[in-house]
C-alpha atoms as an extended CHARMM CRD file, in Angstrom:
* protein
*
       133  EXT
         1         1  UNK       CA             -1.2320000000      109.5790000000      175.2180000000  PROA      1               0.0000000000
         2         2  UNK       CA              1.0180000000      106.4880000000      176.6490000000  PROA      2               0.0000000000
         3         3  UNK       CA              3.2680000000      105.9660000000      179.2540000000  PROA      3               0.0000000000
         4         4  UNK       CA              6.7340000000      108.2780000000      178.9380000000  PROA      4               0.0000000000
         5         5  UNK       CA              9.4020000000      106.0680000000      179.4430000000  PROA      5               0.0000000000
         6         6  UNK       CA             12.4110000000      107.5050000000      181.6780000000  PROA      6               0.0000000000
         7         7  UNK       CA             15.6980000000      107.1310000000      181.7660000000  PROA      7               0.0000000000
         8         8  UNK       CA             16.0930000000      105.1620000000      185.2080000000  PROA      8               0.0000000000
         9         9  UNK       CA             12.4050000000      104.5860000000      186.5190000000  PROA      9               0.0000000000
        10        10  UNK       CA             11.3790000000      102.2150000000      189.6260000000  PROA      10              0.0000000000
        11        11  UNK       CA              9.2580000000       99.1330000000      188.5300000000  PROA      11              0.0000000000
        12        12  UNK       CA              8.7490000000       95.5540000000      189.6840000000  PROA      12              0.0000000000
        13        13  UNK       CA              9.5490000000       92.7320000000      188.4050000000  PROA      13              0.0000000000
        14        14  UNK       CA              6.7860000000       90.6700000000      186.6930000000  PROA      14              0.0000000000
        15        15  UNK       CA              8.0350000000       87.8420000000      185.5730000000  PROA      15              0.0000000000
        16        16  UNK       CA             11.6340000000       86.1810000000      184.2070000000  PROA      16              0.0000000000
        17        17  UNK       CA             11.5240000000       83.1280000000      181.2530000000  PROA      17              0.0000000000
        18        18  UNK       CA             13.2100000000       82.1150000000      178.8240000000  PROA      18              0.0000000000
        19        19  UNK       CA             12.9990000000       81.7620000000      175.1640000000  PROA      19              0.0000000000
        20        20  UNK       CA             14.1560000000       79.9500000000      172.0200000000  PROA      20              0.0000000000
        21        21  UNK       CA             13.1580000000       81.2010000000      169.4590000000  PROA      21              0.0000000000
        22        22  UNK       CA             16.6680000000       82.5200000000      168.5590000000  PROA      22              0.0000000000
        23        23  UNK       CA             19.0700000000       80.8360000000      170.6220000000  PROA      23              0.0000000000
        24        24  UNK       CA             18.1910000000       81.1630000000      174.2360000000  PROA      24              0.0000000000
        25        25  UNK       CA             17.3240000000       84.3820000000      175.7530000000  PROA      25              0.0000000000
        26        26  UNK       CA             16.0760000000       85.5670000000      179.2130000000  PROA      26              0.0000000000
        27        27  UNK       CA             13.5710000000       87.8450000000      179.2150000000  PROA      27              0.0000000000
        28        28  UNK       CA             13.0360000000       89.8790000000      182.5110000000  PROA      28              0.0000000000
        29        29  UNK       CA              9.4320000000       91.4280000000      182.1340000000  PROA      29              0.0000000000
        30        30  UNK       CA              9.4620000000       95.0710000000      184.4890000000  PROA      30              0.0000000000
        31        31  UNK       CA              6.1660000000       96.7320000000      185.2580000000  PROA      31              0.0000000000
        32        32  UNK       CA              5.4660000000      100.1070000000      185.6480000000  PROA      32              0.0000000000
        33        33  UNK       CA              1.7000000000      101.6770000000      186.5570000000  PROA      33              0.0000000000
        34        34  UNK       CA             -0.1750000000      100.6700000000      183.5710000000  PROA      34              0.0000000000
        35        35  UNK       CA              2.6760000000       99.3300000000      181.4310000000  PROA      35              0.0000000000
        36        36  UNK       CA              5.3740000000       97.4710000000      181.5370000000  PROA      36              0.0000000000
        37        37  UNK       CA              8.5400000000       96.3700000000      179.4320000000  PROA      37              0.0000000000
        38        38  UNK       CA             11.1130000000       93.3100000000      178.9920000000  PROA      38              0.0000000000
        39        39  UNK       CA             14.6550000000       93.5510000000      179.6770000000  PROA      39              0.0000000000
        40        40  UNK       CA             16.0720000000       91.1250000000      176.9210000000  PROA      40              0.0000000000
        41        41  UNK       CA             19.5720000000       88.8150000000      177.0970000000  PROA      41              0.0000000000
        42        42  UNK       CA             21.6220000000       88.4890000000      173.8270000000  PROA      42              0.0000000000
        43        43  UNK       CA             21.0860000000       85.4050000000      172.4960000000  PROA      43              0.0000000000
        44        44  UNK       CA             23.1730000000       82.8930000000      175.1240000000  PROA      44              0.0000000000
        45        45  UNK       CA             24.8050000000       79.5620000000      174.9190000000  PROA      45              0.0000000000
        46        46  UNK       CA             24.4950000000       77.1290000000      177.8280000000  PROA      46              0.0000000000
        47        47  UNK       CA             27.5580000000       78.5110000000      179.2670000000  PROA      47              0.0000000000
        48        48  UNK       CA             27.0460000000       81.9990000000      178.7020000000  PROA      48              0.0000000000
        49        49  UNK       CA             23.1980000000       81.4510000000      180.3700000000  PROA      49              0.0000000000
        50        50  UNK       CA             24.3410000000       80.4210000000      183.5680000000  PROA      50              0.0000000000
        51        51  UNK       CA             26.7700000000       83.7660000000      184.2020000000  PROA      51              0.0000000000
        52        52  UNK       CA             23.7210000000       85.6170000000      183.1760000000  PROA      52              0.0000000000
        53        53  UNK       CA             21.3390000000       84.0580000000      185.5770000000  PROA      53              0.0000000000
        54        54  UNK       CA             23.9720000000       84.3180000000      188.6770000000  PROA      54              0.0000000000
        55        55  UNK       CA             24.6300000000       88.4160000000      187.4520000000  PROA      55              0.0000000000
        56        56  UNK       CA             21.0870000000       88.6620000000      187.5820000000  PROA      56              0.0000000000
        57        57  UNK       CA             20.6960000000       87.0480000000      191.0220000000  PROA      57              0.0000000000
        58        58  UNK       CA             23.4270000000       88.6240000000      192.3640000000  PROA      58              0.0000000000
        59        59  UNK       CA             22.1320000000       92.1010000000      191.3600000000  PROA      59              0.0000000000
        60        60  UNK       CA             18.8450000000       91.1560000000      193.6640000000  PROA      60              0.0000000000
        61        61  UNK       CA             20.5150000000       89.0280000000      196.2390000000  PROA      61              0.0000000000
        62        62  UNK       CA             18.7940000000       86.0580000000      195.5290000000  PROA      62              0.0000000000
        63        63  UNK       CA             19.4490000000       82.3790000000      194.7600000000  PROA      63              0.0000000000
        64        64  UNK       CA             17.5820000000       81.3610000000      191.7770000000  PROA      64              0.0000000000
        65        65  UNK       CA             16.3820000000       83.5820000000      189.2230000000  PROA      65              0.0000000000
        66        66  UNK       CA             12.9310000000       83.1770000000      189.9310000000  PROA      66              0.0000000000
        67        67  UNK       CA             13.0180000000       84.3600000000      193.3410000000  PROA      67              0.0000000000
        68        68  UNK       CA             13.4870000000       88.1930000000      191.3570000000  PROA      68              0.0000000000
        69        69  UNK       CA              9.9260000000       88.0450000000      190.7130000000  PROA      69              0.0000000000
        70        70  UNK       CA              8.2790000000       91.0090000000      192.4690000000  PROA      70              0.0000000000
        71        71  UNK       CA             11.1920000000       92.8470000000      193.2550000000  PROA      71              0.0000000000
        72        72  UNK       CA             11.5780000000       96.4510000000      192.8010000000  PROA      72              0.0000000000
        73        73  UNK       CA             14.2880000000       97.6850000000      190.9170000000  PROA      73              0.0000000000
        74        74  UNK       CA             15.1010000000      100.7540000000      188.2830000000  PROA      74              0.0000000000
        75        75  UNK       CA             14.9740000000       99.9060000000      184.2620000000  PROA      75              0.0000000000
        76        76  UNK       CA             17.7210000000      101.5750000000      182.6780000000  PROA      76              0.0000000000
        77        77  UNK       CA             17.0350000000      103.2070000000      179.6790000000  PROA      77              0.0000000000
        78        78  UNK       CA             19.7980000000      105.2840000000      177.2120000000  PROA      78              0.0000000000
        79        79  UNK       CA             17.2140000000      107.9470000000      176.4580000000  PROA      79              0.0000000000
        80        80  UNK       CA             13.9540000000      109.6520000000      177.5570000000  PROA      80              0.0000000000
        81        81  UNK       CA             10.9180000000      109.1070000000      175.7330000000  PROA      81              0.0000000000
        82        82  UNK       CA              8.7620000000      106.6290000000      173.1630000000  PROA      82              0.0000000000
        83        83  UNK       CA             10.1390000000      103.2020000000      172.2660000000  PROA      83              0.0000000000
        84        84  UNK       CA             13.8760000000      103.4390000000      174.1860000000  PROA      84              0.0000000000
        85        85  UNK       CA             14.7400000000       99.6830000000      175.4640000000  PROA      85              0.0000000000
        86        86  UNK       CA             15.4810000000       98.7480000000      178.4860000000  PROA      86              0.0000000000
        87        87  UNK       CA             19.6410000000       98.3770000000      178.6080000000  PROA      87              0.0000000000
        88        88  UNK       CA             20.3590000000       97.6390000000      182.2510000000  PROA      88              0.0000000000
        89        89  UNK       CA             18.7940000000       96.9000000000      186.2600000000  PROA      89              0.0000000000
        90        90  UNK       CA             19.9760000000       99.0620000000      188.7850000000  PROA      90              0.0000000000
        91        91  UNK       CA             18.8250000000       97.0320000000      192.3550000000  PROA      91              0.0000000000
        92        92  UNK       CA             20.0300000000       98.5670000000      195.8470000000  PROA      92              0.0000000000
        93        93  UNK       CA             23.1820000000       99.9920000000      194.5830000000  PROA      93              0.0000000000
        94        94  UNK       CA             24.2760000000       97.3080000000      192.3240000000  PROA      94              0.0000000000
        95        95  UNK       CA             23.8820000000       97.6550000000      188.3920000000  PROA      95              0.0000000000
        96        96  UNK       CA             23.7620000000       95.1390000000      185.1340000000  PROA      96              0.0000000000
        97        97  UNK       CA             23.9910000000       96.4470000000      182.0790000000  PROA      97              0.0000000000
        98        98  UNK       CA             23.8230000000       94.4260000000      178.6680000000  PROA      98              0.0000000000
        99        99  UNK       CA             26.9370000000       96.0500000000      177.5320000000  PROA      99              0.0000000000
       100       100  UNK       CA             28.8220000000       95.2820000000      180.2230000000  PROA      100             0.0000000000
       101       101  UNK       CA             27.7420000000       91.3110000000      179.5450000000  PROA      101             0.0000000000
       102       102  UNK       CA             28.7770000000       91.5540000000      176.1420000000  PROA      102             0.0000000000
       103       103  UNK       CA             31.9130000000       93.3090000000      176.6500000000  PROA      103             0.0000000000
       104       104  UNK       CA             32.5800000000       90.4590000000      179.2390000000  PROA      104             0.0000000000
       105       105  UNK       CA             31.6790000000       87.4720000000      177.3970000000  PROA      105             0.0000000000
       106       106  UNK       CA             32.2650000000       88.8860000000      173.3120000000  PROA      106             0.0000000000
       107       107  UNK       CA             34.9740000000       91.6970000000      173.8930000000  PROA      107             0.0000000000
       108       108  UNK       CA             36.2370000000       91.1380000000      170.6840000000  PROA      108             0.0000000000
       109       109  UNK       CA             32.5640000000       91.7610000000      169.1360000000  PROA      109             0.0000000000
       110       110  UNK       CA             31.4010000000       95.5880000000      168.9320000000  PROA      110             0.0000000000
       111       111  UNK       CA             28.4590000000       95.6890000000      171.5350000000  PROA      111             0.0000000000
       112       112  UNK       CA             26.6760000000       97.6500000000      169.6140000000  PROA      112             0.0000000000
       113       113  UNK       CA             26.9610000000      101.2940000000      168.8810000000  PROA      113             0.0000000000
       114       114  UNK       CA             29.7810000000      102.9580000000      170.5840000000  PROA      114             0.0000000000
       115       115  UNK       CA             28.6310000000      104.6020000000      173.7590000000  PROA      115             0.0000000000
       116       116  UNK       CA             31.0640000000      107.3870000000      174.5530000000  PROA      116             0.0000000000
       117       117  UNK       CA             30.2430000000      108.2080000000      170.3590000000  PROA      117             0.0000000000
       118       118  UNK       CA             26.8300000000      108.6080000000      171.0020000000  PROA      118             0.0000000000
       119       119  UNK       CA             27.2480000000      110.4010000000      174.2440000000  PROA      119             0.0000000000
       120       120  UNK       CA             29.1450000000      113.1990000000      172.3710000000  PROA      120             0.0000000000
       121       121  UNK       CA             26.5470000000      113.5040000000      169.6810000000  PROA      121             0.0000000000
       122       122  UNK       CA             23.5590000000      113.1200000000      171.9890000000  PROA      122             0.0000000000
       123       123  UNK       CA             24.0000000000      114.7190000000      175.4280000000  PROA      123             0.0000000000
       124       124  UNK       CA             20.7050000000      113.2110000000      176.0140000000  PROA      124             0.0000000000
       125       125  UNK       CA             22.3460000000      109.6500000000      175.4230000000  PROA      125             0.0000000000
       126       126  UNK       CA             23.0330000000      108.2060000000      179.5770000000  PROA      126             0.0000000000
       127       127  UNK       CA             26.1430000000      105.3230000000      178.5550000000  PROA      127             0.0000000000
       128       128  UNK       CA             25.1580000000      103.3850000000      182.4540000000  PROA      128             0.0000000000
       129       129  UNK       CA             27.7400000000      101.7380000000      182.2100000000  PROA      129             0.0000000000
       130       130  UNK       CA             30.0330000000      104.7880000000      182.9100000000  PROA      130             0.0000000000
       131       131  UNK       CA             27.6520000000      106.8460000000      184.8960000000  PROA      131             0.0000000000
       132       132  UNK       CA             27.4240000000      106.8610000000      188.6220000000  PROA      132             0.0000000000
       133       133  UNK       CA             25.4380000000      104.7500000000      190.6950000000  PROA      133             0.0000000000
């Protein structure tokens, strides 16, 4: 049987890189014991890349988006269990969420599927961007 993904669970940071195959993307690669799993940007713009890089380096304190590499810090998952993404970093009480990007930089797009919806269907279903740090 594989690794059971939780909710919020302590890993290290990998590696970061980008990608462009669709548009430009970040991908921050977390490790757990024996696994491991990518934290994935929406597809970004030149603009929108650079406020993603400094939210990320601000979440670890650092200066350049490399320098995250080998940091510890808590994946954020909406559910428990098999094949849930990663939706967020939590890193010495700070947190970054993809929702909150989009809702930041596309508030007049839908996010994705409404969080406080699926919170009342699923009471499984964390929304991190509303729970407490």
């Amino acid at each position: 049987m594989g690794h059971r993904m939780a909710k919020r669970e302590l890993g290290k940071v990998g590696s970061v890189h980008r990608s462009t195959e669709r548009g430009i993307n970040v991908i921050v690669d977390v490790k757990f014991p024996g696994t491991g799993q990518g934290l994935v940007s929406p597809s970004l713009d030149e603009a929108t890349l650079v406020d993603y890089e400094r939210e990320l380096c601000a979440l670890f304190g650092v200066r350049r988006l490399h320098d995250i590499v080998g940091q510890e810090c808590f994946a954020l998952r909406p559910r428990e269990g098999f094949g849930e993404f990663i939706v967020g970093l939590e890193c010495e009480g700070r947190r970054f969420t993809l929702a909150g990007f989009r809702r930041k930089h596309w508030p007049d797009k839908a996010p994705g599927p409404d969080e406080a919806f699926l919170s009342a269907l699923d009471p499984d279903y964390t929304d991190w961007e509303t729970a407490p740090l």
